[in-house]
C-alpha positions in Angstrom: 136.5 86.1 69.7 134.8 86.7 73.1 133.2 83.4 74.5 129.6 84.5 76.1 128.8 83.0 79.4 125.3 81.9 80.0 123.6 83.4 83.1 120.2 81.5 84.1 117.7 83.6 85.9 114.8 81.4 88.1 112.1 83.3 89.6 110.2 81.8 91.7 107.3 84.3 92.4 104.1 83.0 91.0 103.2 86.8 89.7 106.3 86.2 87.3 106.7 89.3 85.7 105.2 91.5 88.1 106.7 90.0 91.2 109.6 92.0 93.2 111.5 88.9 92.4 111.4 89.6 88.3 112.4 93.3 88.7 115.8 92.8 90.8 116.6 90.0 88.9 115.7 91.5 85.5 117.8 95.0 86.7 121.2 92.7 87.3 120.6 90.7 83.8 120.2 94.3 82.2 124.0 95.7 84.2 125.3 92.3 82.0 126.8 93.1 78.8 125.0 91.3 75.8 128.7 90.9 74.4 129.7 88.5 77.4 126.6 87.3 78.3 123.8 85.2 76.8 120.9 85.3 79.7 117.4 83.3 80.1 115.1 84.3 82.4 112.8 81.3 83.6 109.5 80.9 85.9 110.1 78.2 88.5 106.0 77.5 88.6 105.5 77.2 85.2 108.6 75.4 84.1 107.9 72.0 86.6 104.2 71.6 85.6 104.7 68.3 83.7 108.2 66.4 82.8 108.9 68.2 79.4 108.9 71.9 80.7 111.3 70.3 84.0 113.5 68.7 81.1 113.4 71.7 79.2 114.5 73.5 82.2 117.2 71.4 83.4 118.7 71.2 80.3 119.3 75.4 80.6 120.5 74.8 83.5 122.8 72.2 83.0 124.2 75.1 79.9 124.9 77.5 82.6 127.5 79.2 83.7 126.2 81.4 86.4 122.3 80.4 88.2 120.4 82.9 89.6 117.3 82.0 91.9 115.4 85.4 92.8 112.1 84.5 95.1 109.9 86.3 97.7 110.3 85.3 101.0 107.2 83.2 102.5 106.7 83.6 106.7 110.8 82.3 106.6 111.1 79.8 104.2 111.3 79.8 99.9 107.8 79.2 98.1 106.8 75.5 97.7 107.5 75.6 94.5 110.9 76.5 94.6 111.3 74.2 97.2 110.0 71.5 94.6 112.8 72.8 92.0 116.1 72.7 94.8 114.5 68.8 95.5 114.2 67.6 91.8 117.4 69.7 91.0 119.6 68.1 93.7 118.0 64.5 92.6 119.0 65.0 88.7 122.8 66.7 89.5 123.3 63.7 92.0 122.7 61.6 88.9 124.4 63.2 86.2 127.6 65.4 87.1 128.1 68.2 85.2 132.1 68.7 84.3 132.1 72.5 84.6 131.8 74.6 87.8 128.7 76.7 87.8 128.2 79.6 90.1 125.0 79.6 92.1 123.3 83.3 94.1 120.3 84.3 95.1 118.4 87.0 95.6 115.6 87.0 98.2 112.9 89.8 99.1 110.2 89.6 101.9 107.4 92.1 103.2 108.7 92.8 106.6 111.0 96.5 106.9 113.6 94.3 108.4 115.8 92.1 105.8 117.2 90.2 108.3 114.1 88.1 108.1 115.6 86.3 105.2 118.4 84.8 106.8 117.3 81.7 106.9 116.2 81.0 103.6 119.6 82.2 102.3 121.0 79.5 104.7 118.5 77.2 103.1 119.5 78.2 99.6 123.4 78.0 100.7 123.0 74.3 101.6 121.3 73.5 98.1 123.5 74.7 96.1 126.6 72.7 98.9 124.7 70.0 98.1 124.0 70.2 94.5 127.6 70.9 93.4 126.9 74.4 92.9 129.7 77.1 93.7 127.7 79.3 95.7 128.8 83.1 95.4 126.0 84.2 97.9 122.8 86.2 98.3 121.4 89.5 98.3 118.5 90.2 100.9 115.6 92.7 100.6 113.3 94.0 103.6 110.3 96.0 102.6 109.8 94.4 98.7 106.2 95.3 98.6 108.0 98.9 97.9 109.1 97.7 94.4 105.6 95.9 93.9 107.1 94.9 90.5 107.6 98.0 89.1 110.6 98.3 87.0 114.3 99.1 89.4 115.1 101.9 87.3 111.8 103.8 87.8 112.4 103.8 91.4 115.8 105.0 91.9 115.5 107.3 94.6 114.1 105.0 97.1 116.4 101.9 95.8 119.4 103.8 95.6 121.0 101.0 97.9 119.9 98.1 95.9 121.0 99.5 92.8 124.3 100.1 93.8 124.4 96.5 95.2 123.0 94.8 92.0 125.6 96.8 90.4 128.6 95.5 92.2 127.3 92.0 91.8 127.0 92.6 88.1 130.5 94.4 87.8 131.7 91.0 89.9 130.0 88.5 87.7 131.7 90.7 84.6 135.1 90.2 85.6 134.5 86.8 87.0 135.6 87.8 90.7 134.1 87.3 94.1 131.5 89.3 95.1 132.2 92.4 97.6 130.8 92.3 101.1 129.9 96.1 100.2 126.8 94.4 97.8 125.5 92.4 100.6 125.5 95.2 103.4 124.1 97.8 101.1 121.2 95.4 100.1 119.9 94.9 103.6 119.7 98.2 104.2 116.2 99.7 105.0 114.7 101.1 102.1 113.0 103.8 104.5 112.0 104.5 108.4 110.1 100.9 109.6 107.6 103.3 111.0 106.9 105.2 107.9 106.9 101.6 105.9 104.2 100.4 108.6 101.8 103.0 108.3 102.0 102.9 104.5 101.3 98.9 105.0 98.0 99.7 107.1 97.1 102.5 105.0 96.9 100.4 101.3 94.9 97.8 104.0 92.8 100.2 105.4 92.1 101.4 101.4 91.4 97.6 100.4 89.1 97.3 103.3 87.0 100.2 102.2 87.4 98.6 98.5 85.5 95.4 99.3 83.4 97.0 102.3 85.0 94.8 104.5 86.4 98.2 106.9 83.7 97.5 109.6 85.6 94.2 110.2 89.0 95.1 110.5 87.8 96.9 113.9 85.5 93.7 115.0 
């Protein structure tokens, strides 16, 4: 009999299900065989509202095998809320060990063309899980992840051709319990299209919400 590993998915977008951060983790969940893996997806903001939804979500987390936190970037930094989560979590695991060794990624997407932006909040989330007793297996970093806008991965396989293939590896990693190729990371940060192109798409859907809440007058004042 095949013993199931439980993977732990925290998003830490407040739009939860229609965040960036849901679809990339929800598309590496869906690569997992249901065979060898029992999966939860959770919502950071709505899981440390009052002490029995933190229990509650502790308690997954202390089941886990494998932990993945998938968040938008904010100017270079995680969410406050997420940064609430990594200060209670590193509080309770300081407390009570937990015997097994869990694995700890992330995956991080931001507005900017450039992914590189992320840097530092992957160093931030590196240190956490160092800190917390986490084995951390590393993280995936996406520039322009307005471009997704929550749609679902699969429906936009042209563009994300890169990102697919890189959630792919990582899921193909996680399956056979190995280390993560270096091929997953660099295809990640790859631009998703021209930085010019992405720019005036980004002033055009502006320039449209502008003319939406005639407000246009002002964006020249």
């Amino acid at each position: 009999m095949i013993e199931s590993k439980k993977i732990v998915v925290l998003i830490g977008s407040p739009k939860r299900r229609k965040s960036t951060s849901y679809s990339l983790a929800k598309f590496l969940v869906d690569q997992l065989p249901s065979i060898n893996f029992v999966s939860e997806i959770l919502f950071i903001n709505n899981s440390i509202k009052d002490e029995k939804k933190t229990n509650i979500l502790f308690e997954q987390i202390r089941k886990a095998d494998i932990i993945v936190l998938s968040f938008p970037l904010y100017v270079d930094s995680l969410p406050s809320r997420v940064i609430q989560f990594m200060e209670i979590c590193n509080e309770r695991r300081n407390i009570r060990k937990n015997d097994k060794k869990q694995k700890f990624m992330a995956i991080v997407n931001c507005g900017f063309p450039e992914s590189f932006h992320n840097k530092t909040a992957l160093n931030i989330c590196k240190s956490f899980a160092e800190e917390s007793d986490f084995q951390w297996i590393g993280g995936l970093s996406l520039g322009a992840g307005g471009a997704v806008a929550g749609k679902s991965i699969s429906e936009k396989s042209g563009m994300l051709r890169n990102p697919i293939k890189a959630i792919r590896l990582v899921a193909e990693a996680l399956i056979n319990d190995k280390e993560i190729p270096g091929e997953a990371f660099t295809l990640m940060e790859k631009d998703l299209m021209p930085q010019n192109f992405y720019t005036f798409i980004g002033n055009f859907g502006w320039y449209l919400q502008a003319i939406a809440n005639k407000q246009f007058r002002k964006l020249k004042n």
